[in-house]
C-alpha positions as CSV (number, residue, x, y, z in Angstrom):
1,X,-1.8,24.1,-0.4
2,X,0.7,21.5,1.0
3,X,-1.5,18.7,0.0
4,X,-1.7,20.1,-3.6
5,X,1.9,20.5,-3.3
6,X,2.5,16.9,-2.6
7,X,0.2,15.8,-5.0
8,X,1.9,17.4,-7.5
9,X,5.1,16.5,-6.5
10,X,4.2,12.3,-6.6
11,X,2.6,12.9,-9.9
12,X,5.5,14.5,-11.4
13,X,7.9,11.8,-10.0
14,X,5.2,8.9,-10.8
15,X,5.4,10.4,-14.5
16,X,9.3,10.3,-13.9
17,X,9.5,6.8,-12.9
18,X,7.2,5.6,-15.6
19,X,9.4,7.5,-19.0
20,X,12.6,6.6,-17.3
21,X,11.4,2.9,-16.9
22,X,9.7,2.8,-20.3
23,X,12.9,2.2,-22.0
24,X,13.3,-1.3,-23.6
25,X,15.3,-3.5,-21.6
26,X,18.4,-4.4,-22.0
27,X,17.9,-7.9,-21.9
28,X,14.8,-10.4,-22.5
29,X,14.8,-12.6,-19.7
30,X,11.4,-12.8,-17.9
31,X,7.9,-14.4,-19.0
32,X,8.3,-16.9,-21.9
33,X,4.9,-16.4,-23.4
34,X,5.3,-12.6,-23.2
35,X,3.8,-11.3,-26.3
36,X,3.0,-7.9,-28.0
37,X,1.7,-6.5,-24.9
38,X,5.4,-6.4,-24.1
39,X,6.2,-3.5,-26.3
40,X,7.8,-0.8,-24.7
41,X,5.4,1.3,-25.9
42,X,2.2,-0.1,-25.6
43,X,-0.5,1.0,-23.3
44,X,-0.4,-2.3,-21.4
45,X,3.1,-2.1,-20.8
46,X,3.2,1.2,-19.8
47,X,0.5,0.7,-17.1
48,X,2.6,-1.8,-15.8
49,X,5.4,0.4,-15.5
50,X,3.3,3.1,-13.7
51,X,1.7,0.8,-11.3
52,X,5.2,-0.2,-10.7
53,X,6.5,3.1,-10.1
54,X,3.9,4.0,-7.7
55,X,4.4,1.2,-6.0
56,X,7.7,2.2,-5.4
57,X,7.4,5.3,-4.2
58,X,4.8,3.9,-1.8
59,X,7.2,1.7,-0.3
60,X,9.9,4.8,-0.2
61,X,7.2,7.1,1.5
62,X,5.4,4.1,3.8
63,X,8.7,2.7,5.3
64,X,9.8,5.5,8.2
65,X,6.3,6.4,8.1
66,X,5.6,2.7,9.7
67,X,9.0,3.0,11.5
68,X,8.1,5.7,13.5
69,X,4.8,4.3,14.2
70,X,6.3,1.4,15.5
71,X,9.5,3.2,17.7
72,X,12.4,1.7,15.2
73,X,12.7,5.7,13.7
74,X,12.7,9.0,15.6
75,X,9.6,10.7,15.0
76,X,10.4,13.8,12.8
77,X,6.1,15.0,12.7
78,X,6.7,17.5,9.6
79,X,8.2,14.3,7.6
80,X,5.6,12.5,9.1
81,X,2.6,14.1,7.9
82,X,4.5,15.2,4.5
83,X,4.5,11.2,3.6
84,X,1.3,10.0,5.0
85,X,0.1,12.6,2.8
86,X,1.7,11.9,0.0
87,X,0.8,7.9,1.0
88,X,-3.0,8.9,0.8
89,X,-2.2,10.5,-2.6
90,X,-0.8,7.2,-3.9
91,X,-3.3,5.3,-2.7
92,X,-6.0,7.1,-4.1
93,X,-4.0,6.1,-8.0
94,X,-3.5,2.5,-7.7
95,X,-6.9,1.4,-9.5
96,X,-5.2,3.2,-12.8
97,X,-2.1,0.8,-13.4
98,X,-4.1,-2.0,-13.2
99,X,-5.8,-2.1,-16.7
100,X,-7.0,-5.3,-18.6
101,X,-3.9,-7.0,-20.1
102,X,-1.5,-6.5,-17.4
103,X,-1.1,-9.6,-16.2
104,X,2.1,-12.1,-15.3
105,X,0.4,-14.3,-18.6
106,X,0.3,-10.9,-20.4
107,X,3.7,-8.9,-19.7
108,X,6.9,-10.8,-18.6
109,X,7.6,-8.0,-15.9
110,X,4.3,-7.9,-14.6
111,X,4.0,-9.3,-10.9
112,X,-0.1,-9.3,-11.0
113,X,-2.0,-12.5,-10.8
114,X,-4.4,-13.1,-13.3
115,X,-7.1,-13.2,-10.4
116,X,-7.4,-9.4,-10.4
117,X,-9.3,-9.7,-12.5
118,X,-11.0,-12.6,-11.9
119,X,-11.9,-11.0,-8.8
120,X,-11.7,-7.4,-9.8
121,X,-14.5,-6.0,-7.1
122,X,-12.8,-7.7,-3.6
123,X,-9.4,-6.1,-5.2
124,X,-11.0,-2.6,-5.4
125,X,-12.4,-3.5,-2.2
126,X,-9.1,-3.6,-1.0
127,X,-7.5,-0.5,-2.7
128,X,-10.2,1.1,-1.2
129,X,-9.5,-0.3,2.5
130,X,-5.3,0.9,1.5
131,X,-6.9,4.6,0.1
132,X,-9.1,4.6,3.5
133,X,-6.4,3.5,5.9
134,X,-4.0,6.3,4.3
135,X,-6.3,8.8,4.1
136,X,-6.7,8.1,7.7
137,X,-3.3,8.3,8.8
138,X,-3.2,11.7,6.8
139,X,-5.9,13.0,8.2
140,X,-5.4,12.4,12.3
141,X,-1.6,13.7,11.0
142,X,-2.8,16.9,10.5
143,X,-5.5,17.0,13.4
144,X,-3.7,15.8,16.1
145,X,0.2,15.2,15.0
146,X,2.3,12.0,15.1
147,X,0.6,10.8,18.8
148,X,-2.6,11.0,17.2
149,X,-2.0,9.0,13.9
150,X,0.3,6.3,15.6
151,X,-1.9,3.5,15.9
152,X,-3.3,4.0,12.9
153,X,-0.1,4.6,11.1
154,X,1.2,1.0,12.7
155,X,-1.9,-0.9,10.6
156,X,-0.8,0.1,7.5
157,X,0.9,-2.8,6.5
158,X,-2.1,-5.1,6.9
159,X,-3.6,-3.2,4.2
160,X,-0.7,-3.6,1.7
161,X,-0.6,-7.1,2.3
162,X,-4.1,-7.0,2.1
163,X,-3.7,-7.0,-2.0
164,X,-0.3,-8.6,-1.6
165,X,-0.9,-11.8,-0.6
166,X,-4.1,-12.9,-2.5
167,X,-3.0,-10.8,-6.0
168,X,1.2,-10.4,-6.0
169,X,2.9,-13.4,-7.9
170,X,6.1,-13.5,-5.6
């Protein structure tokens, strides 16, 4: 149930981020050669906006995860397993925001490189690796507690980066 819970809970506040952030900006700056795909309202855009959002949340819910892992937070096990959890959740979602179109040359907030796509299997390769890696954390979190998902919880961050590096315009 707490898993369903949590699930629920990171769509509803995925859905959140995405119609509070789907309001036209306030200003144009950004990509020059933005074009129609940068309507507010357009599916393109929108994905964008989701992808961001879960992105952010993921950040939010993998930061004291890691920091416990690594001794720089006191381990607190029910948050613990609550946001690897919700971690593996967010994982398993990221292949959705990434939809043909949504590129830096397509929408002027975008930060994904055109070789996504260009690439498109080693990058679900590597959501996959993310979704694994969370899923494992998750699941040895709910077997075994904190002490059990440690180690595993400390490699996280190579997986983000994993995508990161090759496919995040910076």
């Amino acid at each position: 149930m707490r898993h369903i819970t949590s699930f629920l809970t990171l769509t509803a506040a995925s859905a959140l981020l995405v119609a509070g952030c789907s309001q036209a900006p306030e200003s144009a700056g950004g990509n020059a050669g933005a074009g129609a795909a940068d309507d507010v309202e357009s599916p393109e855009y929108l994905a964008v906006k989701y992808r961001q959002g879960l992105m952010q949340v993921m950040a939010f819910k993998s930061g004291p995860v890691r920091n416990m892992a690594d001794g720089s937070a006191p381990v607190n096990e029910a948050m613990f397993l609550d946001y690897a959890e919700d971690l593996a959740a967010a994982a398993g979602m990221i292949e959705e925001g990434f939809i043909p179109g949504t590129g830096t040359s397509d929408i002027s907030i975008s930060g994904g490189l055109p070789d996504i796509w260009d690439n498109w299997d080693d990058f679900l390769e590597k959501a996959a690796a993310l979704e694994d890696a969370a899923s494992e954390v998750a699941a040895l979190a709910a077997q075994g507690g904190f002490a059990a998902a440690q180690e595993a919880a400390g490699n996280l961050g190579a997986n983000c980066g994993g995508c990161h590096r090759p496919y995040r315009q910076r």
